[in-house]
VOGU-3710 file (C-alpha; in Angstrom, 3 decimals, decimal comma):
1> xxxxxxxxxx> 0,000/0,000/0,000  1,288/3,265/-0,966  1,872/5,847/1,572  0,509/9,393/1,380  2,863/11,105/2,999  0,399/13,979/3,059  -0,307/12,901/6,418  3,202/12,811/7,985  5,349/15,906/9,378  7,597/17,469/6,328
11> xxxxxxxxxx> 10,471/16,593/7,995  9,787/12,670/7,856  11,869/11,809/5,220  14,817/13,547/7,148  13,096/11,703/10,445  13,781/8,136/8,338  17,085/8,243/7,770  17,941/9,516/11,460  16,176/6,282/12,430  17,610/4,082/10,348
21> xxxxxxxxxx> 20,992/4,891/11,489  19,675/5,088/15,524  18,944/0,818/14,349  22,132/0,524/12,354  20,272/-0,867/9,646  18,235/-3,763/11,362  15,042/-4,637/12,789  14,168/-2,905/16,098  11,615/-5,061/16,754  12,008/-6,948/20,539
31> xxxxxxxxxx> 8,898/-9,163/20,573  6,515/-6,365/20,146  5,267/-8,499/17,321  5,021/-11,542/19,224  7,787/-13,348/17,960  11,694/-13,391/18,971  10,879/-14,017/22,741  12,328/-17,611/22,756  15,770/-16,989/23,202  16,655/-13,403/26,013
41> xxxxxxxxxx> 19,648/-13,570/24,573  18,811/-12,759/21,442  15,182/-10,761/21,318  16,005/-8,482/19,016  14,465/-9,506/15,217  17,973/-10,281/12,846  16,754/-9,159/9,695  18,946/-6,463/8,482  18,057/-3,559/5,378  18,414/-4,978/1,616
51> xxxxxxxxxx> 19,243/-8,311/2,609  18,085/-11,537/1,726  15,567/-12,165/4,924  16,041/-15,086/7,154  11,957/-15,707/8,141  10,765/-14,808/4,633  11,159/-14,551/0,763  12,951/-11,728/-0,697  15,059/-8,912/0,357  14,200/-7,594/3,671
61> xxxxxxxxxx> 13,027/-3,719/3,712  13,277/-1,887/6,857  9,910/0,038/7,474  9,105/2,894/10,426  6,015/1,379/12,611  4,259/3,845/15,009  4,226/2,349/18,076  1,814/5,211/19,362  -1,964/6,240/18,168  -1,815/9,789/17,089
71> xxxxxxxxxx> -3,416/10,529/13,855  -2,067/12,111/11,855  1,102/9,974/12,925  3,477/11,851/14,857  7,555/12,916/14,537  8,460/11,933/17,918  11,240/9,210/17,581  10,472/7,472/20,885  7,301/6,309/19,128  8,518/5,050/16,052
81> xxxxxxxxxx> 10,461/1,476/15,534  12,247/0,300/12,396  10,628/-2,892/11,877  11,093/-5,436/9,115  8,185/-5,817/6,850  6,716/-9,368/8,656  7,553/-7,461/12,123  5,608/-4,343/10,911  2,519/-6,198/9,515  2,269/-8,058/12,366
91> xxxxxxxxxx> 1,943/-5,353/14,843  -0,246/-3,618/12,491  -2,759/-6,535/12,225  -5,762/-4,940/14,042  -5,456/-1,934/11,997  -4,978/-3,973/8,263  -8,396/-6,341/9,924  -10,350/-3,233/10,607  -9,249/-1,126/6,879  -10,552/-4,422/4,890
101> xxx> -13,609/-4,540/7,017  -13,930/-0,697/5,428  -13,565/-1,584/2,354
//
């Protein structure tokens, strides 16, 4: 789904690559998608940007998931994660359920 980046703050695009770097490239994800608890070790998701992914087909693509509910989504980096793209949907499952409902 495309994004309409209507909605974000101007400076999101600047915001990205900031928090890209802040996860060094890789997943941010800590079980907030209710996977990589097994091992506390090791919690953190492994898949790392433009990479072929470990848990899926294809290259892995770092995403920035709102962990927050403001609308329209918010700037403030303590509410954002870089996720992977299976991380992201995941946590974003209620949402997806409730837009095909819409539609």
């Amino acid at each position: 789904m495309p994004i309409d980046y209507r909605r974000y703050p101007a400076t999101w695009k600047t915001l990205r690559l900031e928090l890209l770097q802040r996860a060094r490239m890789q997943c941010e994800c800590t079980g907030e998608c209710g996977l990589h608890q097994p091992n506390p070790n090791t919690r953190r998701c492994t898949e790392r940007h433009h990479k072929p992914a470990r848990w899926f087909r294809g290259l892995v693509r770092l995403t920035l998931a709102h962990t927050c509910t403001c609308d329209p989504p918010c700037d403030n980096p303590t509410h954002i994660l870089v996720m992977c793209q299976r991380c992201h949907l995941r946590i974003d499952r209620a949402l997806h359920v409730m837009h095909r409902h819409k539609t």
